[in-house]
C-alpha positions as CSV (number, residue, x, y, z in Angstrom):
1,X,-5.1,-26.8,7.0
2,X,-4.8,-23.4,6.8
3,X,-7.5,-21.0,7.4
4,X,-6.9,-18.7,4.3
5,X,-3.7,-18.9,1.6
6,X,-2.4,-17.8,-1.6
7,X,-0.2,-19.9,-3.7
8,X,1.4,-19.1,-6.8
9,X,1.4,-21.7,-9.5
10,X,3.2,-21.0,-12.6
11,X,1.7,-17.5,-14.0
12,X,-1.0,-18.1,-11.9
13,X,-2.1,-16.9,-8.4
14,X,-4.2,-19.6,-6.6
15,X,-6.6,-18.4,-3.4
16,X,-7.6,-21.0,-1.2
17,X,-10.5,-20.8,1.5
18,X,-10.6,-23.8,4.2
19,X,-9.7,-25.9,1.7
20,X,-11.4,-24.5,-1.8
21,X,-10.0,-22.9,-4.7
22,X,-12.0,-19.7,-5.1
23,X,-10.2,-17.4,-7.2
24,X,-7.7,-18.1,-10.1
25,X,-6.0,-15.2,-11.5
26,X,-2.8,-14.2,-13.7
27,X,-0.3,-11.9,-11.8
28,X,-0.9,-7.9,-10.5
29,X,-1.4,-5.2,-13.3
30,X,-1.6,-1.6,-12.7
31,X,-5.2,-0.4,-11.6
32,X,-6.8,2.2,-13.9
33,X,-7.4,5.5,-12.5
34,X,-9.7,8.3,-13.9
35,X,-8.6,11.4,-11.6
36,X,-11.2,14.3,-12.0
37,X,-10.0,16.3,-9.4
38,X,-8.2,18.8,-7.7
39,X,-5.0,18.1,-5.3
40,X,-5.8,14.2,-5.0
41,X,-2.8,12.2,-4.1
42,X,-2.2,8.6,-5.0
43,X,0.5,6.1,-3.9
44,X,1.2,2.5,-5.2
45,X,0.1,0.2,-8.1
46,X,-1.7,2.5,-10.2
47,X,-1.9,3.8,-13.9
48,X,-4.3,6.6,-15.7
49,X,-7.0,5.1,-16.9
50,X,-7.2,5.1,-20.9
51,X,-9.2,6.2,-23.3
52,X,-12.5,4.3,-23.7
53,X,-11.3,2.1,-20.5
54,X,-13.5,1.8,-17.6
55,X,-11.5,2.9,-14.6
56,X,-11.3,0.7,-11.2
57,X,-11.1,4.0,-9.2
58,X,-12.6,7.3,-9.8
59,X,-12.3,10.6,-8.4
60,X,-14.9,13.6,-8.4
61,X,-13.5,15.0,-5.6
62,X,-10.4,17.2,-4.4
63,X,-7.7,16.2,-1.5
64,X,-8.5,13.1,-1.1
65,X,-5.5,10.6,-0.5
66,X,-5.3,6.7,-2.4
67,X,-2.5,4.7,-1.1
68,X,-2.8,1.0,-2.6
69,X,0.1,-1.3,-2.0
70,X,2.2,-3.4,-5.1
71,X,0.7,-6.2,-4.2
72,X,-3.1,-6.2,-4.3
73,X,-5.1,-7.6,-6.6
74,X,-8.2,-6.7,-8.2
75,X,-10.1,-9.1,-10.2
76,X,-13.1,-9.1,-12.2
77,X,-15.4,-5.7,-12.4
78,X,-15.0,-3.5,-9.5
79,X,-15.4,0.2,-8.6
80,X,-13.9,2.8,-5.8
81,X,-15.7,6.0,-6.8
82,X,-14.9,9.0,-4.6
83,X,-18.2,11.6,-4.6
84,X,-16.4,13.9,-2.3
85,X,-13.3,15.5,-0.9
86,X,-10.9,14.8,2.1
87,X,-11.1,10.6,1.8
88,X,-8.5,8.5,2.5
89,X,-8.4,4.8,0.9
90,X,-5.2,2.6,2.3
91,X,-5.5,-1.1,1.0
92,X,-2.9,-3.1,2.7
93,X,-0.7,-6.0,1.0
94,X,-1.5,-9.4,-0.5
95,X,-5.6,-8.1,-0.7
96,X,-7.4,-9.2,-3.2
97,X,-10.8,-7.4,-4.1
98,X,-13.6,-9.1,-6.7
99,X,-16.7,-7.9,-8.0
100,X,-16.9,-5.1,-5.6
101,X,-18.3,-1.2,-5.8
102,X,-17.7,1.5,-3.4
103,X,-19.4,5.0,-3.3
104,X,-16.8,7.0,-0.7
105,X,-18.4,10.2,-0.3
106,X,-16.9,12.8,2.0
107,X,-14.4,13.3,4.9
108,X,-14.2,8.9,4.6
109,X,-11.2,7.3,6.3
110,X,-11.2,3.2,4.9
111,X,-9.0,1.3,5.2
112,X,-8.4,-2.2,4.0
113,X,-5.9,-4.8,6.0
114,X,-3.5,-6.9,5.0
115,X,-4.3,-11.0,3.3
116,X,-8.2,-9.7,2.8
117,X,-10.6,-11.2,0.2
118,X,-13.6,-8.9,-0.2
119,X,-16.0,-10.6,-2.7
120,X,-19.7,-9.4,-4.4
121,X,-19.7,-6.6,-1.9
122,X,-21.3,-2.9,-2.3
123,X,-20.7,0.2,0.3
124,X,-21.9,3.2,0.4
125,X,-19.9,5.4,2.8
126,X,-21.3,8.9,3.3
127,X,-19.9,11.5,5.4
128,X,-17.6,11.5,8.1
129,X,-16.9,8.2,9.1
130,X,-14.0,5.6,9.7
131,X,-14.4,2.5,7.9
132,X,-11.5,-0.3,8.7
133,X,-11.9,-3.8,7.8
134,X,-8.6,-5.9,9.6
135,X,-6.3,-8.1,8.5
136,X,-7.1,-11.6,7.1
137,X,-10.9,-10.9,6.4
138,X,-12.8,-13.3,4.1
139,X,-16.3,-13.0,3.2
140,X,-17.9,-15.8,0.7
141,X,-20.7,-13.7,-1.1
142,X,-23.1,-10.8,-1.2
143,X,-21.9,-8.1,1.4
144,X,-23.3,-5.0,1.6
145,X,-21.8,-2.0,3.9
146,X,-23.4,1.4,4.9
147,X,-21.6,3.4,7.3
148,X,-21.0,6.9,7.7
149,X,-23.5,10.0,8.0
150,X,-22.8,11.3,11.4
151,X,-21.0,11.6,15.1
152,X,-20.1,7.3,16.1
153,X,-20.9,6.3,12.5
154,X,-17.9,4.5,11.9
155,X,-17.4,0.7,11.5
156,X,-14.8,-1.7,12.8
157,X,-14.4,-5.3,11.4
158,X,-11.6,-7.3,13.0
159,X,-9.1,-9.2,12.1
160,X,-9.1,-13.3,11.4
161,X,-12.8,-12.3,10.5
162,X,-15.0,-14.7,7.8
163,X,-18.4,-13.2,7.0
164,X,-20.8,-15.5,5.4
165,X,-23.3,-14.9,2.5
166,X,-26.1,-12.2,2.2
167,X,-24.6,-9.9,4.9
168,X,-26.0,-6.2,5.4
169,X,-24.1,-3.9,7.9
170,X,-25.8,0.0,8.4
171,X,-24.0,2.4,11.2
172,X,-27.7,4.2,10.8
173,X,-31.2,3.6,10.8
174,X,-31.0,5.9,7.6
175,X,-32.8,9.0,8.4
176,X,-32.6,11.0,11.2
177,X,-34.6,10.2,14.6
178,X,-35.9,13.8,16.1
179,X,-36.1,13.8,20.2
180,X,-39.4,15.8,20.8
């Protein structure tokens, strides 16, 4: 048995966990975008959002780069917000992201591998930091990610990773520690 693995069935896209059906959804659509900036690029499977629509990803920010491959999908209510300038969001192929909010902030590098299922998860990603989640990552519930905010903030998940549920990651004790 396979680890992690998509099927397609009919109009349908099947995920399947060690064994479980998790996630049933109808085939890829373009991803809303509300761009509010200034000089933002943005590469892949993506529309502008329309009127009265609440966009997946939304930009406040200027020069900030959003490269999402054809074939990710993004199910259910989700958010990428980006609060600041000079990001870069890269989400590799055959990801699938559900029920999932993002605050990307400034100078933010994240990047996404390929055959991920993010679930339930909220980040917050403040300033200058690296964020990179490898290929075939799976966790099962309630993740929540803070990284970012200084020099060695950044954060490295592996691949052929599975988190479990209720799963809190900080790169910072969040505030600063003065050496007297």
């Amino acid at each position: 048995m396979k680890f992690f693995q998509k099927q397609k069935i009919g109009n349908h896209r099947i995920i399947t966990v060690l064994g479980f059906k998790i996630i049933s959804y109808k085939k890829e659509y373009k991803i809303p975008i509300l761009n509010k900036g200034k000089n933002n690029i943005i590469i892949g499977n993506y529309r502008k959002a329309r009127k009265n629509e609440s966009p997946i990803i939304i930009i406040n920010g200027n020069n900030n780069v959003i490269n999402i491959n054809e074939h990710i999908k993004i199910c259910g209510k989700n958010t990428f917000t980006f609060n600041g300038n000079n990001n870069i969001l890269k989400i590799k192929e055959n990801t699938s992201v559900y029920n999932s909010h993002f605050d990307i902030r400034n100078n933010i590098t994240f990047s996404i591998g390929k055959n991920c299922l993010i679930t339930n998860t909220t980040a917050i990603f403040s300033d200058n930091g690296k964020i990179s989640i490898g290929n075939n990552f799976c966790n099962s519930s309630t993740m929540q990610l803070f990284a970012g905010g200084g020099k060695n903030m950044d954060l490295t998940i592996g691949n052929d990773c599975m988190f479990s549920r209720e799963i809190v990651i900080y790169t910072h004790d969040g505030h600063p520690i003065y050496d007297r």
